[in-house]
C-alpha positions, 0 to 999 in steps of 0.5 A: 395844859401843854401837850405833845404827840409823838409820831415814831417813823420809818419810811412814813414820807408819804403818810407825813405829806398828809397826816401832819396837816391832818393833825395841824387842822384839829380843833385842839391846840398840841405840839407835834414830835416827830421820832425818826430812825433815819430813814432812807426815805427822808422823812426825817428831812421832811418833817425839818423842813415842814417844822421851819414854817410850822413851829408846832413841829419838832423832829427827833433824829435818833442814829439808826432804827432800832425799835418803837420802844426806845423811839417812844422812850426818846420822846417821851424824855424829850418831851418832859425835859420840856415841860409837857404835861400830858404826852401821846403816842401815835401812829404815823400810818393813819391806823389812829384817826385824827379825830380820835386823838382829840377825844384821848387830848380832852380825857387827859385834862381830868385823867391819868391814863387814857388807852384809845381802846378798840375793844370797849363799846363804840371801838372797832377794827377795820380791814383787819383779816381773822389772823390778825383779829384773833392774835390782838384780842388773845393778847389782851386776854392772855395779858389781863389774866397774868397782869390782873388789871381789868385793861381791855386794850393792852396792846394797843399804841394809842395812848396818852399819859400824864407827865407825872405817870411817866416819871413814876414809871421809871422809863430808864428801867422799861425793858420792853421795846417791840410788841409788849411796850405797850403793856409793861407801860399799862402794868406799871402804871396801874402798879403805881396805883394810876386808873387807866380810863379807856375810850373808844377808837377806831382803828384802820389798817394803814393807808400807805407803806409796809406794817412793822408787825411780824411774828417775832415781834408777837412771839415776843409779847407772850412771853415778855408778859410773864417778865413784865409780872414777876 
C-alpha cells in the first residue's frame, strides 16, 4: 500500500530539523509531503533542500497562510492525483509521536478510517493545564451528542484515511477550515457509512514554536458542529 503523511507548517524550521529524520527512522516505509504557507522562517526552503537528497520528501508550496483545512485540502488532493492509497495528517510540533504514527500506518491496511485517539484506553494528554483539557474533552462530547456517531476523539488531527473515503467525501465541498475540519471530515465519513476504528496515542503539548490554537478557532467549533449536522 502507498501511503503518505501530510505535515502542514508554519514557521516549524526548527521542529523539521528533528521530526523529518524521526520520521525518516521509522520501521515503515511512507512518503512524506510537507504543506507550507510561506513561511517567513524558510521552512519551506528547508524542507526543498532536505527532499534533494531524500526522495521521500515532497514539499507543497501554497502562496500564503491561510488555515490548516485547505492546507490538509491541498494535500490530501495532491496526494490522490498521485496514486496514494492511504493518507495522514500529522502535526509538525511533535504533539503526535512518531512512534504512534506507525501504529495508525498498520490499522490502515485492514481500516478505513483510523483517529489516533486520546481519549480511549491506553491514550492520554501530557502538559497539557485543566482549561485546555476541559475545552477538548467538552468538544468531543458536545460534538457526539449532535453528530450522533460514537467517535471518542472528534477533535483530534491524527488521522489517517483510505484513498476511497476522501473521495466520497467530496473534499471540494468541506466547509470547515480551523478547529471543526477534524470533525465535519469524521461525520462525513461515517455518513458515507465507513467505521471509524480509534487507537491509542499520546499527545505532548509541542516542543518548539507558538500553538496555532486561539479562542476563536474554538468558538468556531461549537457552533460549526450545528452547520456540519443539519
Amino acid at each position: 500500500m502507498k501511503k503518505l503523511v501530510i505535515i502542514p507548517t508554519y514557521n516549524e524550521i526548527e521542529n523539521m530539523k528533528s521530526l523529518l529524520p524521526a520520521l525518516l527512522s521509522l520501521p515503515e516505509k511512507f512518503d512524506i509531503l510537507v504543506v507550507d504557507d510561506s513561511s517567513p522562517d524558510n521552512t519551506a526552503g528547508y524542507v526543498f533542500d532536505f527532499g534533494k537528497t531524500e526522495t521521500r520528501v515532497h514539499l507543497l508550496l501554497r502562496e500564503k497562510k491561510s488555515g490548516l483545512g485547505k492546507a490538509y485540502i491541498a494535500g490530501f488532493e495532491w496526494g490522490l492525483q498521485r496514486g496514494y492509497e492511504a493518507l495522514v495528517e500529522m502535526d509538525a510540533d511533535f504533539s503526535h509521536r512518531p512512534e504512534d504514527l506507525v501504529k495508525i500506518l498498520q490499522k490502515l491496511e485492514t481500516d478505513d478510517v483510523v483517529v489516533g485517539s486520546r481519549y480511549i484506553a491506553g491514550g492520554a494528554t501530557v502538559n497539557w493545564g485543566l482549561i485546555r483539557k476541559l475545552i477538548s474533552r467538552g468538544g468531543g462530547v458536545y460534538s457526539r451528542l449532535i453528530l450522533g456517531y460514537p467517535v471518542q476523539d472528534w477533535t483530534g488531527g491524527f488521522n489517517g484515511w483510505r484513498a476511497q473515503v476522501l473521495r466520497d467525501i467530496k473534499l471540494s465541498e468541506i466547509q470547515s477550515n480551523g478547529y471543526s475540519f477534524q470533525i465535519e471530515l469524521k461525520y462525513k465519513a461515517q455518513k458515507c457509512g465507513y467505521k471509524v476504528t480509534e487507537v491509542p496515542i499520546v499527545f505532548e503539548d509541542r516542543r518548539v514554536g507558538q500553538s496555532k490554537m486561539s479562542l476563536k478557532i474554538v468558538l468556531e467549533a461549537f457552533y460549526k458542529v450545528w452547520m456540519i449536522r443539519f
